[in-house]
C-alpha positions, 0 to 999 in steps of 0.5 A: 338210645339201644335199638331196643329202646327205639323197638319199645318207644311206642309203649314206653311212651304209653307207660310214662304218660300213664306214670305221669298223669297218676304223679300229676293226681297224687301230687296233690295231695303228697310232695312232688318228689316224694316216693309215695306219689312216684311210687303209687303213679307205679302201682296205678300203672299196675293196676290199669295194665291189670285191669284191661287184661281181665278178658285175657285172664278169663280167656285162660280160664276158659282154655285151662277148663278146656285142657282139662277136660280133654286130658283123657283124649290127649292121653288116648293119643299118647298111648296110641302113637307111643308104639308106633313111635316104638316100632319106628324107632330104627326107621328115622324117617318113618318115626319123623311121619308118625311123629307129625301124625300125632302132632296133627291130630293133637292140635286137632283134637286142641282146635275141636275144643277151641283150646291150645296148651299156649293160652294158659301163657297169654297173660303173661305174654301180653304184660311182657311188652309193657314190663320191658317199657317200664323197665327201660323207662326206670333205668333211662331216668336213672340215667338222667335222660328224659323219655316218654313224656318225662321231661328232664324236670319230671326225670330229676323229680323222680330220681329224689323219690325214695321209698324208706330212703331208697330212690325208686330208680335205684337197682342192687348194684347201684354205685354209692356215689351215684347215690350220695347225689339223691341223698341215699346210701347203697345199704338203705337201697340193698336192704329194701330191695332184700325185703321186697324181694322176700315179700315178692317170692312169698306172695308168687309161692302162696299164689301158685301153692293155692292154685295147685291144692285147691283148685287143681284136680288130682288126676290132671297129668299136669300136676308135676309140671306146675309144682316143679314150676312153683319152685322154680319160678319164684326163684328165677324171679328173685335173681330178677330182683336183684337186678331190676330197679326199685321201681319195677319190683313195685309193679312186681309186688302189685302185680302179685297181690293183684293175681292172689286176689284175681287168683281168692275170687276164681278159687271161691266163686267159679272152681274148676269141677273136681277140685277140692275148691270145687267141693267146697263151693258145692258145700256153700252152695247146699248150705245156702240151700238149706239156710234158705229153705229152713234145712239142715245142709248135707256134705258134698258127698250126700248132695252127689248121692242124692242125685245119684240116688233120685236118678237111680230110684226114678228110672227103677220105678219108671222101668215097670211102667214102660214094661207094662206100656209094651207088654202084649194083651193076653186073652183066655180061651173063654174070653175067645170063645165069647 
């Protein structure tokens, strides 16, 4: 075992006693050494790390709505410091304190809001460690070395698992006479690992695509960065593909699907304000108004004017009253006189 093998122990023993306990249930009901109860031990594996990040995962919606909202601020300070750092330009000492001055007072403008612009990675950040277990636990079996709790009869069990003929522990460029041993050929494990490949980048493209048309507001400056990152992303992952085993693009595909899902219920029940998914919720929201009052809805334009409208037309009919509430007495000579 590498030093890193020795560095992740803790959790790689975590994952594998997971995996085990997941193949120990489902081996009741399919064969032991089949790749459904290996493959759904994984996809469970997913979906407990998942589940225990949901306070994360809300944790960063939070920060993001924060970022948003203080956009305009961070903004104002760019533009501030923007011709300091301009007259300094020739003065590297000068520029490097004007520098650190808006670097401070961006991260105090970030701790005034509660926020920062790494909470947006948390997640990701948090699953990297256990990703890496998993990773190194597969490729160690496929070795044939025991690790974790995977006993050598647990190893052998899941190295004759396959997934429509490819072993789960099996990679792109796995030797054919490794897999003449398991029963399987290298064009069964390329092609299934080209197709799941497909279905992997398909998924994080219309996971990230979403998120940016729906529930993105048009003036965030951010915006470039995140479609930039919608190409990117999906490709760098793919490379990953080709290298990672079967096993590990499971957890991929499950962690996608689960983020598309995470992603449906956000986008449709709590949208960040001023997004298009923000309006349609307002639209939803006026039409279950209407059901329940026996209306006829509005479009989110009307609803936002007839607020706008009733604000407006309370303080002009408001505006007379406290006129005449301040409004001196006057009295007349004959009333004087009297």
């Amino acid at each position: 075992m590498s030093w890193y093998d020795h560095l992740l122990s803790p959790l790689i023993w975590v994952v594998s006693w997971i995996v085990v306990q997941f193949h120990s249930l489902f081996s009741l009901v399919f064969l032991a050494d089949s790749g459904w109860a290996w493959g759904l031990s994984i996809v469970f594996l997913t979906i407990v790390i998942r589940a225990a990040l949901i306070p994360v995962f809300v944790k960063q919606i939070k920060s993001m709505r924060a970022m948003q909202a203080i956009q305009p601020e961070v903004k104002k300070l760019q533009t501030k410091y923007k011709a300091e750092l301009e007259r300094a330009k020739l003065d590297p000492i000068k520029k490097r304190e004007v520098q650190q001055r808006q670097q401070r007072d961006t991260m105090a403008l970030y701790k005034e809001h509660g926020t920062n612009p790494f909470s947006s990675c948390l997640p990701l950040v948090v699953q990297t460690p256990f990703f890496g277990a998993l990773y190194r636990m597969l490729y160690l079996v496929a070795g044939g070395t025991s690790i974790g709790v995977m006993t050598a009869s647990l190893v052998q069990s899941a190295n004759r698992a396959h997934i429509f003929g490819a072993p789960i522990s099996a990679h792109f460029q796995t030797p054919q006479a490794q897999l003449q041993k398991v029963g399987s050929s290298s064009g069964d494990v390329k092609t299934v690992i080209i197709l799941m490949t497909i279905v992997y980048v398909a998924t994080a493209f219309i996971t990230q695509r979403q998120m940016l048309l729906k529930n993105s507001a048009p003036d965030n400056p951010m915006v470039q960065q995140q479609k930039m990152m919608m190409y990117v992303m999906p490709v760098m992952m793919a490379i990953f593909c080709f290298i990672a085993p079967l096993g590990v693009l499971i957890y991929l595909l499950t962690t996608n699907f689960w983020t598309m899902g995470q992603q449906f219920y956000v986008i449709h029940n709590s949208p960040l304000p001023g997004s298009r998914a923000h309006e349609a919720h307002l639209q939803r929201k006026s039409e279950k108004e209407a059901r329940k009052n026996g209306a006829k809805p509005g479009s989110v334009q009307d609803i936002l004017a007839a607020g706008v409208g009733a604000r407006e037309q309370a303080a002009v009919e408001d505006s007379p009253v406290r006129a005449q509430r301040n409004q001196p007495t006057r009295t007349t000579k004959s009333q004087r006189k009297k």
